[in-house]
N, C-alpha and C positions, 0 to 999 in steps of 0.2 A: 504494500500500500504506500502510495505515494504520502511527502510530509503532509500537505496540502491538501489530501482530501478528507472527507467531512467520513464518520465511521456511521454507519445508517444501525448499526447493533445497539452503539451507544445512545443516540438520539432514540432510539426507538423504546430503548431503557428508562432511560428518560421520561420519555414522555407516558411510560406506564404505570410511574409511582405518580399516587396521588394525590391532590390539593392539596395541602396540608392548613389552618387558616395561618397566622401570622403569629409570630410568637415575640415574645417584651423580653428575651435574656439578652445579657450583655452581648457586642458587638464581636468581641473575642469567640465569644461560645460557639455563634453562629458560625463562625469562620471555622471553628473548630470540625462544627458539625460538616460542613463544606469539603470540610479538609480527609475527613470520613470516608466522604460519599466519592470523591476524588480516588483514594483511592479503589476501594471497592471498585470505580469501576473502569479501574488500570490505567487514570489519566495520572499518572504517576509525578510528571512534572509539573503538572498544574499543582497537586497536591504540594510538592518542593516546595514552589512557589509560596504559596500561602501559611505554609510553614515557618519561612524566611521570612515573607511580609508581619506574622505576628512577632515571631522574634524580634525583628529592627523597631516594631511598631508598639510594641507591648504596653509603654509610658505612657507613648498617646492615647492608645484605645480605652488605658483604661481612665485616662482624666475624664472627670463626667460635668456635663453642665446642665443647669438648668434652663428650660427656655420656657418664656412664660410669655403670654399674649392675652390678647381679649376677643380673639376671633374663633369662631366656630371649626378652626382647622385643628385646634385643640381638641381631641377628644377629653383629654383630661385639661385641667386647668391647666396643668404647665407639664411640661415633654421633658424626657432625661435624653440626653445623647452622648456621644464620647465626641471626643476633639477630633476623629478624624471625620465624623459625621458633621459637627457642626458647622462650618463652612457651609455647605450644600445644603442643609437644611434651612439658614438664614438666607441663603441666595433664592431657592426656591419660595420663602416663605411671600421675601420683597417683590420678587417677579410677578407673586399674585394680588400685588397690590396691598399686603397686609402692614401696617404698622405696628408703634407700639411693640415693637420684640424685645423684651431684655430679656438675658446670659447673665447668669453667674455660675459661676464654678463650684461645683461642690466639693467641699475639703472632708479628708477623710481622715 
C-alpha cells in the first residue's frame, strides 16, 4: 500500500463504532483515550504522535481556566478549558458576536 493512500478497513472501522454523546474529562484524558484507539487500530505513529504532543504539552493542558459569559453559548454558567483550548474557544466565542468573556485561571 502506497504512503498516501487512504486504508478503507480503517475508515470502515471507524465508522462502525458508535456515537458516543460528549464527555466533560480533562483535555489530557481525551487525548489519552485517542491515543488508545490509535493504537488499537495500528495507526501507530499517529498514536507516537500524541504521545509526544502530551509529553511536550502536559503544563499547558493541564492549566485550566475559567471562562464565564452571559450568553446562552454557556451551557453552564461558566466553561472550564485548558490553555491549549483557550485560544480557540475565545476566538470562536468573539466571531459569534458574543461579548463580555472573562478568563481566569484557576490555581490549584
Amino acid at each position: 500500500m502506497e504512503a498516501y493512500e487512504r486504508d478503507e478497513g480503517i475508515e470502515n472501522s471507524i465508522k462502525a463504532i458508535p456515537q458516543y454523546s460528549q464527555v466533560q474529562c480533562a483535555t489530557n484524558t481525551q487525548l489519552e483515550y485517542l491515543r488508545m484507539a490509535a493504537n488499537k487500530l495500528g495507526l501507530y505513529d499517529a498514536a507516537d504522535f500524541i504521545k509526544k504532543f502530551l509529553e511536550a504539552n502536559s503544563s499547558e493542558i493541564q492549566r485550566r481556566f475559567m471562562v464565564k459569559g452571559d450568553h446562552p453559548v454557556f451551557a453552564r454558567p461558566d466553561r472550564v478549558v485548558s490553555a491549549i483550548e483557550l485560544e480557540s474557544f475565545k476566538n470562536e466565542l468573539e466571531l459569534a458576536g458574543y461579548e463580555n468573556i472573562r478568563v481566569e485561571e484557576i490555581k490549584r
